[in-house]
C-alpha positions as CSV (number, residue, x, y, z in Angstrom):
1,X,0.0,0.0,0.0
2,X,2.7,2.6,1.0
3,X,4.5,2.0,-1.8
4,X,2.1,3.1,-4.2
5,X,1.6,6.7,-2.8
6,X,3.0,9.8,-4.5
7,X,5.0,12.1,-2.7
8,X,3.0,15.4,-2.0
9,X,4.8,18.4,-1.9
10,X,5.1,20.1,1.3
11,X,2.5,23.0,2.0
12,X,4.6,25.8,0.6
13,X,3.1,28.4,3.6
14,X,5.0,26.0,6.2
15,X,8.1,25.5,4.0
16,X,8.2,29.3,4.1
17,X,7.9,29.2,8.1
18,X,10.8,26.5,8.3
19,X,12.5,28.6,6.1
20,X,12.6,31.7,8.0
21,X,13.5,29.8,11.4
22,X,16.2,27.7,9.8
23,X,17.7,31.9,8.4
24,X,20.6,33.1,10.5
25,X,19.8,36.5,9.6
26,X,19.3,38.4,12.8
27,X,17.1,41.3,11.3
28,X,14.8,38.8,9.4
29,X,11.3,39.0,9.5
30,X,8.4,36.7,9.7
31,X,4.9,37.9,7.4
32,X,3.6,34.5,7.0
33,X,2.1,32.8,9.0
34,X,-1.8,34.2,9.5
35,X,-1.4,35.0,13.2
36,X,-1.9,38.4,15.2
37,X,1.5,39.8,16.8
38,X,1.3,42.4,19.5
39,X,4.1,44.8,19.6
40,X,6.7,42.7,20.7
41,X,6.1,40.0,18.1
42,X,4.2,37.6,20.1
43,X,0.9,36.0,20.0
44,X,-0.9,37.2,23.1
45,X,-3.5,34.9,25.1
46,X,-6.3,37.1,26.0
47,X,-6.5,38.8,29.5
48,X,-10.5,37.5,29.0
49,X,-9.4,34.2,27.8
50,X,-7.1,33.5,30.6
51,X,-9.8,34.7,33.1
52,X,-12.7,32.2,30.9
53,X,-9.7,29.7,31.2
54,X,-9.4,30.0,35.5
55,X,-12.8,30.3,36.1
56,X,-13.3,26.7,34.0
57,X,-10.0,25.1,35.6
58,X,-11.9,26.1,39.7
59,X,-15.3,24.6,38.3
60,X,-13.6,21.5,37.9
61,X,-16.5,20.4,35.1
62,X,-16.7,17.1,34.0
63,X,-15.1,15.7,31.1
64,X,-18.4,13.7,29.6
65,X,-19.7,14.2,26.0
66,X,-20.9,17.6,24.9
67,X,-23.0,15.8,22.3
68,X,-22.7,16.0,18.0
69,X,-23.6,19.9,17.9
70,X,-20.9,20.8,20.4
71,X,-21.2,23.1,23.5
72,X,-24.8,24.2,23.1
73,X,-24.4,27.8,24.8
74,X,-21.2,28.7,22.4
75,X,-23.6,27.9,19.4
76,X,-26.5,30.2,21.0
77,X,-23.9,32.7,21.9
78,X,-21.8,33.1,18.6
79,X,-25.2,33.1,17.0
80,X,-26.2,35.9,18.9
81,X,-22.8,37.6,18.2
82,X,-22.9,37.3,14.6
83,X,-26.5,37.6,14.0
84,X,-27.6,40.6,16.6
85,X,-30.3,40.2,19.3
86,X,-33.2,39.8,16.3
87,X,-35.0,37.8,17.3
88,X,-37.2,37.1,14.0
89,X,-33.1,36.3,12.3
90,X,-32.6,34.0,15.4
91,X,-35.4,31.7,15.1
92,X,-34.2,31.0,11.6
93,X,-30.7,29.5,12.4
94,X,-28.8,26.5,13.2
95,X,-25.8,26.6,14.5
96,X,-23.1,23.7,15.3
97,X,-20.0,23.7,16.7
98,X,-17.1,22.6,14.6
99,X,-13.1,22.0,14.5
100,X,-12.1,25.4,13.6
101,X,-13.0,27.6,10.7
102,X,-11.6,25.0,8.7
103,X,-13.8,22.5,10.1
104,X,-16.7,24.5,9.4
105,X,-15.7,25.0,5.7
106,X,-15.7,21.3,5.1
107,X,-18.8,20.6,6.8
108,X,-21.3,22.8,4.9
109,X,-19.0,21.8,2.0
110,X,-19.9,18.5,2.9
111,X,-23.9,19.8,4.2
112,X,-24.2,21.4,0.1
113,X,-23.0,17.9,-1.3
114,X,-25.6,16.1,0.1
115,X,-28.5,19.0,-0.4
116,X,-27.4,20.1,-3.9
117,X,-24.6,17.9,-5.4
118,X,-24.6,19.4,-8.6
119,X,-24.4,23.1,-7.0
120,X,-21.1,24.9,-8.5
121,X,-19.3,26.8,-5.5
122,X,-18.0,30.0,-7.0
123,X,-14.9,31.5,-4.8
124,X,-12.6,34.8,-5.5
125,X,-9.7,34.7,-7.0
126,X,-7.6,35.4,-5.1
127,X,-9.0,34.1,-2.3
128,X,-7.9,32.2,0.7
129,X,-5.8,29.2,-0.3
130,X,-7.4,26.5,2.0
131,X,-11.3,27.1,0.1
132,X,-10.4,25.8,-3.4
133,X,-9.1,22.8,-1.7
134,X,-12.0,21.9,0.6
135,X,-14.5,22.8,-2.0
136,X,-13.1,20.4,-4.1
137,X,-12.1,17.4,-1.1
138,X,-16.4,17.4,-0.5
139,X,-16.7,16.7,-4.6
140,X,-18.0,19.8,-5.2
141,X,-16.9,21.9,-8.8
142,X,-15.6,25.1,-7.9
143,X,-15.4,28.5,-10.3
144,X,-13.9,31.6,-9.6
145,X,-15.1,35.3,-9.5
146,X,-12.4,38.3,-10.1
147,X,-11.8,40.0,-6.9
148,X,-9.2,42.8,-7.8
149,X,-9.1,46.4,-7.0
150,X,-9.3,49.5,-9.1
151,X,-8.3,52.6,-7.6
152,X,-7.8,51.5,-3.9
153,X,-11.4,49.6,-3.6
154,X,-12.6,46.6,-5.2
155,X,-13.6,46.2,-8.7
156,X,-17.2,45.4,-7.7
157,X,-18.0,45.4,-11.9
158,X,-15.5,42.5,-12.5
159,X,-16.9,40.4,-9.2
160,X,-20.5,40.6,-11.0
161,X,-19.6,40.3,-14.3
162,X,-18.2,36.4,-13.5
163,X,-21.4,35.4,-11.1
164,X,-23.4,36.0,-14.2
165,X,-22.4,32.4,-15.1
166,X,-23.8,31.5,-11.7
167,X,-27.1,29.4,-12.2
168,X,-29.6,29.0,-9.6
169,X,-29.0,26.9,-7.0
170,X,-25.4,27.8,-6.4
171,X,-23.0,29.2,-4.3
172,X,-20.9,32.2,-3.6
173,X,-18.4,32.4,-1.0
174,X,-17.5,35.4,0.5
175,X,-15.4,36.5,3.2
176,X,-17.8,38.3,5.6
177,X,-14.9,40.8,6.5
178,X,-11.0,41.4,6.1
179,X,-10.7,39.4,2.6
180,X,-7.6,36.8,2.7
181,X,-4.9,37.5,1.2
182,X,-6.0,41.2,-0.3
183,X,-7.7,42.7,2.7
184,X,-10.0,44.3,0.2
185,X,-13.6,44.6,1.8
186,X,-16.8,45.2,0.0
187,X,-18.8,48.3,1.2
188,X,-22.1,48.5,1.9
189,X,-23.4,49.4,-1.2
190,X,-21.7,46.1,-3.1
191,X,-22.7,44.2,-0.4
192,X,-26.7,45.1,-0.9
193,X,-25.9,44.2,-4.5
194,X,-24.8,40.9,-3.9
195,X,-28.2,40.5,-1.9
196,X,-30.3,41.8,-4.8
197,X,-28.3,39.3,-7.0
198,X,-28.2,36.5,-4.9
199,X,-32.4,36.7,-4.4
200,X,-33.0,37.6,-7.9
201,X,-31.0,34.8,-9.5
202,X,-31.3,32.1,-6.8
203,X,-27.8,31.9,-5.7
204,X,-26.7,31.3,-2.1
205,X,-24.0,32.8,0.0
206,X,-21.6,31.0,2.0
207,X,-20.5,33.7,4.4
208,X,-16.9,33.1,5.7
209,X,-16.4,34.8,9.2
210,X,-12.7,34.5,10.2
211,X,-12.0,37.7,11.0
212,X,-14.9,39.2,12.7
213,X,-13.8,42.6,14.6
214,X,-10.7,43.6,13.0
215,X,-12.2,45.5,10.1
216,X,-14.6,47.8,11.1
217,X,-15.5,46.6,14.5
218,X,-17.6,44.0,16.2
219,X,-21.0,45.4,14.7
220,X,-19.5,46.5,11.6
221,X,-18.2,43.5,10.4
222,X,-21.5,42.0,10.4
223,X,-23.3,44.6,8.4
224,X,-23.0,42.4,4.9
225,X,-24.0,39.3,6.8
226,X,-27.0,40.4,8.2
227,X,-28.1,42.6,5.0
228,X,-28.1,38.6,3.4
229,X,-29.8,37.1,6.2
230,X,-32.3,39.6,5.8
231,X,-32.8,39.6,2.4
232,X,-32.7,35.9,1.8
233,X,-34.3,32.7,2.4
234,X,-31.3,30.5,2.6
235,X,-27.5,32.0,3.9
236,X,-24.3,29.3,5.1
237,X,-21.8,30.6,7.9
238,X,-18.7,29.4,9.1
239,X,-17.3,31.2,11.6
240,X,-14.3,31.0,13.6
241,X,-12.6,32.2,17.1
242,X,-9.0,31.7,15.9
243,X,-8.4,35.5,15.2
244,X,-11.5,37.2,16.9
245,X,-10.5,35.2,20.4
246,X,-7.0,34.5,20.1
247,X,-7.7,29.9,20.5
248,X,-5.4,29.4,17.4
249,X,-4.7,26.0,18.7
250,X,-8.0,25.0,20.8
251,X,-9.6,25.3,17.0
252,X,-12.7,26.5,17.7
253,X,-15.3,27.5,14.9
254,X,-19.0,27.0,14.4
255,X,-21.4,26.3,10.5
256,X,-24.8,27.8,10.9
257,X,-27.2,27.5,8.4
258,X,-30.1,29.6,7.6
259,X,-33.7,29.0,5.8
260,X,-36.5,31.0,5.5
261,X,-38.3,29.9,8.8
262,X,-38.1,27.0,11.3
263,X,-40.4,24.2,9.1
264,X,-37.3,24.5,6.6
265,X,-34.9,24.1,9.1
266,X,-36.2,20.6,10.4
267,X,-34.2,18.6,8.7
268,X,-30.7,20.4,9.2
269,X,-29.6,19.2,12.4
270,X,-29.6,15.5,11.4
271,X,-27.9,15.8,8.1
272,X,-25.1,18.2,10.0
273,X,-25.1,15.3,12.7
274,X,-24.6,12.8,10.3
275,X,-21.6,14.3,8.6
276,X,-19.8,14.9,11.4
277,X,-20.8,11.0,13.9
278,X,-18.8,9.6,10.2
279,X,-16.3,12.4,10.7
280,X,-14.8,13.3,13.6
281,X,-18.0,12.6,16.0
282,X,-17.5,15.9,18.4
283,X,-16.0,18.5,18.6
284,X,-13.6,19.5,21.1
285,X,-15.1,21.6,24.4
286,X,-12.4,23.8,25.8
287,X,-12.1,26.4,23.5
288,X,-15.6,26.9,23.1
289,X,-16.1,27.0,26.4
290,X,-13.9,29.4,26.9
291,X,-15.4,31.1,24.0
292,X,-19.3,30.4,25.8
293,X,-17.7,31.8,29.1
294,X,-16.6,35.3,27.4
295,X,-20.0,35.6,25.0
296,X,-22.3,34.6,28.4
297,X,-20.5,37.0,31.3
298,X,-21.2,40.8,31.2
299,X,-17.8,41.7,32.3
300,X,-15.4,39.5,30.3
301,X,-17.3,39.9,27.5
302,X,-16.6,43.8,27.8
303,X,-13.1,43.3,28.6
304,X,-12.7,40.7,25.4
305,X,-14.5,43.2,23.3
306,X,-11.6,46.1,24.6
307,X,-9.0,44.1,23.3
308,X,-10.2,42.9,20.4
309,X,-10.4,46.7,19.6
310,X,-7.2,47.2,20.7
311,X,-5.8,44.5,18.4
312,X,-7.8,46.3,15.4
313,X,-6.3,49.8,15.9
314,X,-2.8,47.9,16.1
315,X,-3.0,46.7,12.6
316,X,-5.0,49.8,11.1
317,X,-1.8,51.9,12.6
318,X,0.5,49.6,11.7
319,X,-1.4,50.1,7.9
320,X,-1.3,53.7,8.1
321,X,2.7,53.6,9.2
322,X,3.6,51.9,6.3
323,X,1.7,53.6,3.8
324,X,3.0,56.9,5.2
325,X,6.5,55.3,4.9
326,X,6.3,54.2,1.6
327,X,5.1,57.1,0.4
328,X,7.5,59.1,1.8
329,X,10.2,57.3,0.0
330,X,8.4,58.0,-3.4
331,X,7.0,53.8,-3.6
332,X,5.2,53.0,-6.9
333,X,1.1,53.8,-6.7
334,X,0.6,49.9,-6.8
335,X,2.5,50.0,-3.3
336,X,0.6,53.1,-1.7
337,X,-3.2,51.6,-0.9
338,X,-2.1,49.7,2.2
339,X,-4.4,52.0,4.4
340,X,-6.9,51.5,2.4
341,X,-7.3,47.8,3.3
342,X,-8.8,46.3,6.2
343,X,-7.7,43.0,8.7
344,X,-4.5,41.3,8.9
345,X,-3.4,40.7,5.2
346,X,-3.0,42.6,2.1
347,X,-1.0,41.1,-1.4
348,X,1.7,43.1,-3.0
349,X,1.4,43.4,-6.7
350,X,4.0,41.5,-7.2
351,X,4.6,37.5,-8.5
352,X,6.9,34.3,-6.8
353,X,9.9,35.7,-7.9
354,X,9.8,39.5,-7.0
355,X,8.7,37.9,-3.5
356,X,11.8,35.7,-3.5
357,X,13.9,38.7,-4.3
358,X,12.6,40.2,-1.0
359,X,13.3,37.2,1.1
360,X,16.7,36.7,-0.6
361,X,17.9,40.2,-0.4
362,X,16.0,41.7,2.4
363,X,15.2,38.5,4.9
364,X,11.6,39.9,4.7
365,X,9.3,36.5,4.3
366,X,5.8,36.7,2.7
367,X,3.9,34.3,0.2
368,X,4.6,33.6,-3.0
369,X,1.3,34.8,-4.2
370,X,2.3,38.3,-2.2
371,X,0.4,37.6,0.8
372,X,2.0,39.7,3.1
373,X,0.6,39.9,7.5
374,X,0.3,43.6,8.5
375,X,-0.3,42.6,12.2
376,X,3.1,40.4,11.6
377,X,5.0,43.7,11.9
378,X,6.7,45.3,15.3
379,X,7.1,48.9,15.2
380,X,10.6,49.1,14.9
381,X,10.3,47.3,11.9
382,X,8.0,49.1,9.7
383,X,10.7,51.6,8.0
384,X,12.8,49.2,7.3
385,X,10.1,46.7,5.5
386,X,9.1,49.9,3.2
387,X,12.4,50.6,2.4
388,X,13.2,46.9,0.9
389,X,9.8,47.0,-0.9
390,X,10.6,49.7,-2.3
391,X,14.5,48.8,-3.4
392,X,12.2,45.2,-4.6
393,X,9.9,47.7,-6.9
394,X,12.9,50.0,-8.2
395,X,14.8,46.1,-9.3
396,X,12.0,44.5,-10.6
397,X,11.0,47.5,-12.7
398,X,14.9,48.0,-14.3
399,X,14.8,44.2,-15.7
400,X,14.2,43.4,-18.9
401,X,10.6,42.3,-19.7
């Protein structure tokens, strides 16, 4: 048996992290890996996580199973969080606790295989590298919709002009807030458009929440979501507390699904059940209840909700700091829209091998694709990271085409 498997390549986002350790150069720096970095470069662990955490360790609760759906108050309270205190929106949900984000992904990926097999998931491109993937691991056909920018904002035009292909019946995933890798949002305006389009043409969103609160804010970031929800009979979440809570590791995410009243939800439960008693049976319970602790208290909820808005502002100034330093050092206008994005990630306009010339020359690591981490950055570092992008620009533009 072993002797018949290909080699796989390794996943070239962790062959750029074992890259960067294994470089000697002292003044290197990591913008990888999708993790948020507080000023001294480290990934913090909430002050309200640690509290959620010691007032869990002194209950001493037991260990037993939580059941298929998970830890039943972390699905009522993330579907409060994302969905508002509406009550009319809540009645309408189901909400189940998965492994991670990326559990979520695969399990309505999995959920629209067995409702709607011959449903065609169209994704952006770019888009985050993991959705392709899962879309396609379920046995679903994927397409992709242009998700560029022209003049600093997104090219809404180009987005709708591909999801005219879209027939009824199927999908369109978007990323509720802080797009991976561009960190180009939709406003408002596009994001009532998508609605119109969706209901008009029978196509459903599958509303990816990974970054909820370091856009715009808590409320903010749910603005597109809830314009669908209202707007539509049938919406798909997956949701995450990797970035929003800081339980990287714990991997703690949630699917919800929405139809137009409770009669069409019936069936939901047991088909989401199913998937997941063939799967991995349960989730695990500590990070959502941590996660249930922080959404159920008054006062760590309010003190989660401080830092999470601390953690925003970081990467917004750390946005603004760059762009004012590339600017002042005359960077191409491709280079100067950083400000204008939103979340942890924006991608330079720039292919594998201008990126390898950074990394090479400068010990500054980001993706091949240009993915580059925003909230990766310590202060200190910020004058010299727009210095080498711009010496990258000034080599790239003197070689021959």
């Amino acid at each position: 048996m072993l002797a018949s498997l290909a080699t796989v390549a390794p996943d070239p986002l962790w062959g750029l992290t074992a890259a960067f350790r294994a470089d000697p150069r002292p003044d290197k720096v990591d913008l990888v890996v999708g993790v948020y970095r507080d000023e001294t470069g480290q990934t913090p662990v909430m002050a309200a996580v640690k509290a959620a955490e010691e007032r869990l360790a002194a209950a001493g609760a037991s260990k037993a199973y939580r059941g298929l759906a998970g830890n039943a108050d972390f699905n009522a309270g993330l579907a409060t969080l994302l969905l508002g205190n509406d009550a009319g929106r809540l009645a309408r949900q189901h909400t189940m606790q998965t492994v991670g984000g990326t559990g979520a992904l695969r399990l309505l990926a999995d959920f629209i295989a067995v409702a709607s097999p011959s449903a065609r998931v169209w994704v952006s491109d770019p888009g985050y590298v993991n959705h392709v993937p899962i879309m396609r691991a379920a046995g679903l056909a994927v397409d992709r919709y242009r998700w560029r920018a022209e003049g600093g904002v997104l090219d809404a035009d180009a987005m709708f002009a591909d999801l005219w292909a879209a027939r009824t019946g199927d999908i369109v995933l978007l990323h509720g807030c802080c797009h991976n890798p561009t960190g180009i949002d939709m406003g408002v305006g596009v994001w009532q458009t998508v609605a119109e389009q969706c209901a008009q043409r029978g196509l459903i969103p599958l509303v990816d929440m990974a970054y909820l609160g370091l856009a715009d804010g808590l409320e903010q970031d749910t603005t597109g979501l809830r314009l669908l929800v209202d707007a539509l009979d049938t919406v798909l979440v997956a949701a995450s507390c990797s970035k929003s809570m800081g339980l990287y590791c714990e991997r703690t995410g949630a699917a919800m699904v929405l139809g137009k009243n409770r009669v069409a939800l019936q069936p939901v439960g047991g088909v989401l059940e199913r998937i997941t008693r063939s799967n991995y049976s349960m989730p695990p319970d500590h990070g959502a209840a941590i996660a249930a602790a922080i959404l159920g208290d008054v006062a760590l909820r309010a003190s989660w909700r401080d830092e999470l808005e601390h953690m925003r502002q970081r990467i917004a100034g750390n946005r603004r700091r760059l762009d004012d330093a590339l600017a002042s050092l005359g960077a191409p206008v491709a280079l100067q829209n950083l400000s204008r994005h939103k979340g942890m990630f924006s991608t330079l306009p720039w292919d594998a091998d201008a990126m390898e010339r950074l990394r090479a020359h400068h010990a500054i690591y980001g993706t091949q694709s240009g993915r580059i981490n925003i909230a990766g950055l310590a202060p200190e570092q910020i004058d010299r990271v727009a210095s080498a992008l711009v010496a990258v620009a000034a080599d790239m533009a003197s070689m021959p085409a």
